[in-house]
LOVODREN-566619 format. One record per residue (C-alpha): residue number from 1; residue in three letters; x, y, z. Coordinates in Angstrom, 1 decimal. Example, Ala and Ser with C-alpha at 12.3 -4.5 7.8 and 13.67 -1.06 7.14 Angstrom:
2
+-----+------+--------+--------+--------+
| seq | type |      X |      Y |      Z |
+-----+------+--------+--------+--------+
|   1 |  ALA |   12.3 |   -4.5 |    7.8 |
|   2 |  SER |   13.7 |   -1.1 |    7.1 |
+-----+------+--------+--------+--------+
***
This chain:
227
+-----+------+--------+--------+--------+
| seq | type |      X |      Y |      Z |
+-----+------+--------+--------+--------+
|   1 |  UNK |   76.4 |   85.6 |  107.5 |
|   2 |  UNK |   77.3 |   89.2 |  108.1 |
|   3 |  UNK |   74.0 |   91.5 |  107.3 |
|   4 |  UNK |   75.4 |   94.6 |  105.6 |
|   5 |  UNK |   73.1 |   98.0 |  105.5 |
|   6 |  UNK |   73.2 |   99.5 |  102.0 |
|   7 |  UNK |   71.9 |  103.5 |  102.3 |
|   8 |  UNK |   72.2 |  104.9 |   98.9 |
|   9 |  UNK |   69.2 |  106.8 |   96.8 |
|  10 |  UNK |   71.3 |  106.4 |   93.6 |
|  11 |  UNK |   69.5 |  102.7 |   92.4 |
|  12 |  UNK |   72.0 |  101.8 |   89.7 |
|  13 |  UNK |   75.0 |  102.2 |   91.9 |
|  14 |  UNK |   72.6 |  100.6 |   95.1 |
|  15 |  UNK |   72.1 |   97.8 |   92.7 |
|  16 |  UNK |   75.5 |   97.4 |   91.8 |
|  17 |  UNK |   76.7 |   97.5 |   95.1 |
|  18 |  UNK |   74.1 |   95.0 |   96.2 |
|  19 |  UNK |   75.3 |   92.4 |   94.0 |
|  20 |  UNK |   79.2 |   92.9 |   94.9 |
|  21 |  UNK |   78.3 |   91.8 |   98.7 |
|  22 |  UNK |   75.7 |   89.0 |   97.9 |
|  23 |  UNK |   78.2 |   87.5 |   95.4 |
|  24 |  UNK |   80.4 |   87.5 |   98.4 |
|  25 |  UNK |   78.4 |   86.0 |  100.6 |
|  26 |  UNK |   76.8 |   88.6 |  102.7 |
|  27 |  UNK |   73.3 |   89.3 |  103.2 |
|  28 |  UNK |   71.9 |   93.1 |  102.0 |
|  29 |  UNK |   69.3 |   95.1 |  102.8 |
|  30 |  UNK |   69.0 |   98.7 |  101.4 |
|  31 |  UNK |   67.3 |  102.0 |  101.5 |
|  32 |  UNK |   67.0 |  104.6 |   98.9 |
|  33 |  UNK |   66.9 |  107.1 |  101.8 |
|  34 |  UNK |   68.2 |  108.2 |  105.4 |
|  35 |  UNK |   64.5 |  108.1 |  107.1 |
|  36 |  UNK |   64.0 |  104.5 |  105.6 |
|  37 |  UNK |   67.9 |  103.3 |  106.2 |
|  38 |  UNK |   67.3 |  104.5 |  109.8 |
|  39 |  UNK |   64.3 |  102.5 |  110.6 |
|  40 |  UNK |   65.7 |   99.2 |  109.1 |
|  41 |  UNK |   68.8 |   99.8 |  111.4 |
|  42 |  UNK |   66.3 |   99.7 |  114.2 |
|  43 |  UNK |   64.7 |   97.0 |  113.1 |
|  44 |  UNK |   67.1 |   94.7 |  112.4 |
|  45 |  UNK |   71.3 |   93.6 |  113.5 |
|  46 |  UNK |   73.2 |   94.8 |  111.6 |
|  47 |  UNK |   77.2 |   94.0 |  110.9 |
|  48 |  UNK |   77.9 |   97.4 |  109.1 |
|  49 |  UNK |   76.3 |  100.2 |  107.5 |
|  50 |  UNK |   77.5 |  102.0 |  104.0 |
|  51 |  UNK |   75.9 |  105.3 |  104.4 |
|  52 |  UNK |   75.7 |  107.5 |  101.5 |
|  53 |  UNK |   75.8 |  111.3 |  102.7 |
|  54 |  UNK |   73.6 |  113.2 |  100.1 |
|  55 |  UNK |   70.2 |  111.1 |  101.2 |
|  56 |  UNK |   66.9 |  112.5 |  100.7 |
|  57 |  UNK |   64.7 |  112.9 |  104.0 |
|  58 |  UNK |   67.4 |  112.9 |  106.3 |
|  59 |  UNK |   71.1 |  113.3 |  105.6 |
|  60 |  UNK |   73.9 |  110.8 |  105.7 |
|  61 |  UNK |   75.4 |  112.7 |  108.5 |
|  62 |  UNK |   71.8 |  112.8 |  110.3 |
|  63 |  UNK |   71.6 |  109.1 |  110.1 |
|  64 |  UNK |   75.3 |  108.7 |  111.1 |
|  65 |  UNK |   74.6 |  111.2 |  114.6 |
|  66 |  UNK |   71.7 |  109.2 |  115.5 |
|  67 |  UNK |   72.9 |  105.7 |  115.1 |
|  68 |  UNK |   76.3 |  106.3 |  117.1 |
|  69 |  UNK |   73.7 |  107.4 |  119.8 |
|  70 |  UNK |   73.3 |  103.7 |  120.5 |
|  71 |  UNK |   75.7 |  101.8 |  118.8 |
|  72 |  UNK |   78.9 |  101.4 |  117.7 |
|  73 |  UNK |   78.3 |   99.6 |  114.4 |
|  74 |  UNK |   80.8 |  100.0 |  111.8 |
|  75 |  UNK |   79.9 |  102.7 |  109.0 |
|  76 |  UNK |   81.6 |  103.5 |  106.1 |
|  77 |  UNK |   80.8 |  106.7 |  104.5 |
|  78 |  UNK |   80.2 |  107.8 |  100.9 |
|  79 |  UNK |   80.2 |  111.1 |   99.2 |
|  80 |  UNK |   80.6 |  113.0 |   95.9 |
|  81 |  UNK |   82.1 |  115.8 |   97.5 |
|  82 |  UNK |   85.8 |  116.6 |   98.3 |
|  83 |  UNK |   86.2 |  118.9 |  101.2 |
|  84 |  UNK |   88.2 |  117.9 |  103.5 |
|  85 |  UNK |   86.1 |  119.1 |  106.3 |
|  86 |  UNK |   83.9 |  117.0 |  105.5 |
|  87 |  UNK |   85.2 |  114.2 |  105.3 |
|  88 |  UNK |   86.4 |  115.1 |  109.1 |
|  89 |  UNK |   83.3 |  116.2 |  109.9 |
|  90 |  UNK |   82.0 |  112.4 |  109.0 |
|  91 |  UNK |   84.9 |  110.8 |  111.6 |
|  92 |  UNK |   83.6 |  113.3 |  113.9 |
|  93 |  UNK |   80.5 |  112.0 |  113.7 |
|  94 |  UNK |   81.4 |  108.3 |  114.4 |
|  95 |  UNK |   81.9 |  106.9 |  110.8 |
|  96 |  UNK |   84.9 |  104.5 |  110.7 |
|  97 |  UNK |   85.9 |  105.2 |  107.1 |
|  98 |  UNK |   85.1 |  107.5 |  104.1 |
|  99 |  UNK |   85.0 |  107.1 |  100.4 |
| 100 |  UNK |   84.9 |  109.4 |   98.0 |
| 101 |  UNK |   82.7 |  108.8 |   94.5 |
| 102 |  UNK |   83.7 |  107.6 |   92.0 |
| 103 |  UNK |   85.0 |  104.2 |   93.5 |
| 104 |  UNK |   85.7 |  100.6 |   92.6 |
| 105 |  UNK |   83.3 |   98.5 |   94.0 |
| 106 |  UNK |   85.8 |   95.9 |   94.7 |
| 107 |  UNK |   87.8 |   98.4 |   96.8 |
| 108 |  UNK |   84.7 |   99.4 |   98.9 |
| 109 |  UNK |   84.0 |   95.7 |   99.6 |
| 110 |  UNK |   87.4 |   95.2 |  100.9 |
| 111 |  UNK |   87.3 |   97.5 |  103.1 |
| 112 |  UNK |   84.6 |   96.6 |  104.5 |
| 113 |  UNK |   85.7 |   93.0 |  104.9 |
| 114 |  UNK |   88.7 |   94.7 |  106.7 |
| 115 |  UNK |   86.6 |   96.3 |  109.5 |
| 116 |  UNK |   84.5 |   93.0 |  109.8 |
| 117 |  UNK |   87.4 |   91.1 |  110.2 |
| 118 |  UNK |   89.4 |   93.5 |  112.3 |
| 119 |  UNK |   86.2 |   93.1 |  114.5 |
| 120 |  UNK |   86.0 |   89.7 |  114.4 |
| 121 |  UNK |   89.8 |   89.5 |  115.5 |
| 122 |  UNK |   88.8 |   91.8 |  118.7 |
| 123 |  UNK |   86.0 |   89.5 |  120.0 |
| 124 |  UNK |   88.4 |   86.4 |  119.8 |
| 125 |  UNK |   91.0 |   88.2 |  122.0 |
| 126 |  UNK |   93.2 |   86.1 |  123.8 |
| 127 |  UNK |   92.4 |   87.7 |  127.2 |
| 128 |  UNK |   92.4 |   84.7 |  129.2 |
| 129 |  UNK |   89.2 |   86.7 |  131.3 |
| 130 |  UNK |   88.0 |   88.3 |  128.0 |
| 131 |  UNK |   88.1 |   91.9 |  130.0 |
| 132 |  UNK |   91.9 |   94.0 |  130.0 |
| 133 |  UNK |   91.6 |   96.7 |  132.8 |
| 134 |  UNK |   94.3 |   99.4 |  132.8 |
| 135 |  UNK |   94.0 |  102.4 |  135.0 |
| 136 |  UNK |   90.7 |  102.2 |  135.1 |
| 137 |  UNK |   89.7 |  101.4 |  132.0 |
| 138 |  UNK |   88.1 |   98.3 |  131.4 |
| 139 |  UNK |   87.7 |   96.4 |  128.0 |
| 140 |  UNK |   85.5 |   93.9 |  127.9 |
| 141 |  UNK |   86.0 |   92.4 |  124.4 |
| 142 |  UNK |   82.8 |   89.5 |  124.0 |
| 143 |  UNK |   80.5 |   92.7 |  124.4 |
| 144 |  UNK |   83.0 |   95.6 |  122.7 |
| 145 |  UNK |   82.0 |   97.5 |  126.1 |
| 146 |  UNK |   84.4 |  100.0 |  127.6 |
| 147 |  UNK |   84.0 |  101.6 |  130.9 |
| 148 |  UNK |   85.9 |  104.8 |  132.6 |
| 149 |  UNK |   85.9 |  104.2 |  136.7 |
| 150 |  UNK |   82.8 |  102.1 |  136.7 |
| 151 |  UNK |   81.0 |  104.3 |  134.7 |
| 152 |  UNK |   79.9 |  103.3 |  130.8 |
| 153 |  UNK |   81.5 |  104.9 |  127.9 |
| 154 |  UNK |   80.3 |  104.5 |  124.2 |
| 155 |  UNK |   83.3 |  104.2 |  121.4 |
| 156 |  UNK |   82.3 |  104.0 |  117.7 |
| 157 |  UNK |   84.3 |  100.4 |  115.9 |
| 158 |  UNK |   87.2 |  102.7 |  115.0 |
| 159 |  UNK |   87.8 |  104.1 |  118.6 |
| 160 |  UNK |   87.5 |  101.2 |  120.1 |
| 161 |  UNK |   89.7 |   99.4 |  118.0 |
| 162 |  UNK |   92.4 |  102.0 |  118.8 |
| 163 |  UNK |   92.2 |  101.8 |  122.4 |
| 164 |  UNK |   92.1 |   98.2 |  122.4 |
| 165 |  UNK |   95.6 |   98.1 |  120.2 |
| 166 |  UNK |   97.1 |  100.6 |  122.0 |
| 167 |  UNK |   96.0 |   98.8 |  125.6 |
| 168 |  UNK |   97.3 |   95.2 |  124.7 |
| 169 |  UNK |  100.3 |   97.0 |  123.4 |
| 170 |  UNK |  100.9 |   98.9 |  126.6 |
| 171 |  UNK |  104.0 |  100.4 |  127.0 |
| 172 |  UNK |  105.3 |   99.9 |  123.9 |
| 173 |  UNK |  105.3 |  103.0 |  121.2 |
| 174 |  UNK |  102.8 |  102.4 |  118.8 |
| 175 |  UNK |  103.8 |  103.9 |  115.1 |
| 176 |  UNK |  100.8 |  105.9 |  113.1 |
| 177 |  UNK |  101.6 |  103.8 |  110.2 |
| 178 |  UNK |  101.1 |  100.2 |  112.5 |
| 179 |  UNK |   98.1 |  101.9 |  113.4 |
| 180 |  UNK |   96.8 |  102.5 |  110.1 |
| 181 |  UNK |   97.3 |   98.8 |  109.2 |
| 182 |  UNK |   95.8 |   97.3 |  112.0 |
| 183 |  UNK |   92.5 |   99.7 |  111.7 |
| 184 |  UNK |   92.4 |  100.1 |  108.3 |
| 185 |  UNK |   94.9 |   97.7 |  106.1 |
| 186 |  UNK |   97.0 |   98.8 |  102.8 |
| 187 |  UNK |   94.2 |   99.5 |  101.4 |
| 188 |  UNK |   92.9 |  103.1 |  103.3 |
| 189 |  UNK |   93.7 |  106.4 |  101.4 |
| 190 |  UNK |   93.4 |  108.4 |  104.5 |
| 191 |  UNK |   96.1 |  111.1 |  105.5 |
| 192 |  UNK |   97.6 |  112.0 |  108.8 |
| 193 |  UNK |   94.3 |  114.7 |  110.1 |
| 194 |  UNK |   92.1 |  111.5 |  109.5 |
| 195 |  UNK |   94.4 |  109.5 |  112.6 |
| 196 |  UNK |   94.3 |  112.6 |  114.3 |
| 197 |  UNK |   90.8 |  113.1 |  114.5 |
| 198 |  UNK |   89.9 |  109.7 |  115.6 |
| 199 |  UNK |   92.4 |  109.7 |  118.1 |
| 200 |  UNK |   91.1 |  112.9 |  119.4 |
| 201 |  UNK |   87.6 |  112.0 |  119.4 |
| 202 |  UNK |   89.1 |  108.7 |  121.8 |
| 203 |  UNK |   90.9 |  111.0 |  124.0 |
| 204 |  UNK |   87.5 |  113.1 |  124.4 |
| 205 |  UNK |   85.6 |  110.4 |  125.5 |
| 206 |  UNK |   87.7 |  109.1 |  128.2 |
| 207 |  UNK |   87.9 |  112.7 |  130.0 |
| 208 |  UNK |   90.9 |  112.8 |  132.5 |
| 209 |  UNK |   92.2 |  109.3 |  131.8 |
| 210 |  UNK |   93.4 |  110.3 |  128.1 |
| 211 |  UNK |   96.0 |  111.4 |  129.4 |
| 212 |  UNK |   97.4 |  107.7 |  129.6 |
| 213 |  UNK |   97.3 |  107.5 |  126.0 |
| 214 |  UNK |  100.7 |  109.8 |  125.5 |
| 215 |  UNK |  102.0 |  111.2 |  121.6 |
| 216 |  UNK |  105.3 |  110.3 |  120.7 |
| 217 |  UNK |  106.6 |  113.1 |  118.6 |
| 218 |  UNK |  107.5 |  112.3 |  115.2 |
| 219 |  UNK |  106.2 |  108.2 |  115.9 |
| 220 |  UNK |  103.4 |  107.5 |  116.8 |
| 221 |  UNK |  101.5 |  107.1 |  120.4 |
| 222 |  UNK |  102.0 |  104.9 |  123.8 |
| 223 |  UNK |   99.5 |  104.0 |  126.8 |
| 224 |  UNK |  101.4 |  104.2 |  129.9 |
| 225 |  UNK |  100.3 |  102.3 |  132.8 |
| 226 |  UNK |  101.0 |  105.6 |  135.0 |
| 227 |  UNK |  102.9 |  109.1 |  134.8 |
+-----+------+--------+--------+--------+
***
């Protein structure tokens, strides 16, 4: 049963929430604030985090920085605000997806069941060693690890879920909208600078060998088994 983390000091809407995902079959804990959400992450294994950002004691974001420190948990964030740069700001950070209040409950729980299962999908790859290594880079899917020339590298759900698409698919041109689907379904809202920054936050984190993972103008992107 997947354990979901429920951050959100607004109780009616935390309450509300709550009973969506038990009446689908998931187990809930919650927190009424960052400090407390933060510590029952520690505490316990969690499948995915929805992380409200305007938290008292410490901020969605906050919580958000210091849980991609160790893990690369799924988090959805939520927010009453608008900006666009903030929403960025939260895929920066490591979140995997971002909604805005007011929502539908049902459309927050399906998203979420979309990241679970795209995880799910992941760890049953068809790998005949469970590990893909490309130039380098080596996916091992049963852990979700990834490491650049021997050396450990940490990916947030969404990251790594782009690599690992774009690295079974190697060779082939990838288009932004198949990418969308795969990560996020039919259901995500998200526009073109939300791709952009995930895929740039990927390319970061694998230093000199991002340069595998090549833009097709006006398509989408390709990862080339050399240049």
């Amino acid at each position: 049963m997947p354990k979901i983390l429920l951050v959100e000091d607004e109780k009616i809407l935390r309450e509300i929430l709550k009973d969506y995902f038990l009446n689908d079959g998931y187990e809930v804990m919650e927190a009424s604030d960052g400090i407390a959400g933060l510590e029952l992450f520690q505490q316990h294994e969690i499948n995915l985090i929805i992380l409200d950002i305007m938290l008292p004691g410490m901020d969605g974001w906050s919580v958000c920085r210091r849980i991609r420190k160790t893990s690369d948990v799924p988090i959805i964030m939520l927010t009453a605000r608008v900006d666009e740069d903030d929403t960025l700001l939260g895929f920066e950070l490591g979140a995997d997806d971002y909604v805005t209040k007011p929502y539908s409950p049902a459309v927050l729980l399906a998203r979420a069941k979309r990241l679970l299962d795209s995880r799910a999908r992941t760890n049953k790859t068809t790998n005949t060693n469970d590990t893909l290594i490309i130039n380098g880079i080596t996916i091992h899917f049963p852990s979700r690890s990834i490491t650049v020339d021997g050396e450990q590298v940490s990916l947030t759900h969404t990251e790594f879920e782009i690599l690992a698409y774009l690295m079974q698919n190697q060779g082939i041109v990838i288009s932004r909208e198949q990418l969308i689907m795969k990560i996020w379904g039919y259901a995500y809202a998200g526009d073109d600078r939300t791709l952009n920054t995930h895929i740039r936050n990927l390319r970061t984190k694998l230093g000199n060998k991002a340069q595998y993972i090549t833009t097709v103008v006006r398509t989408g992107y390709k990862f080339v088994d050399s240049l």
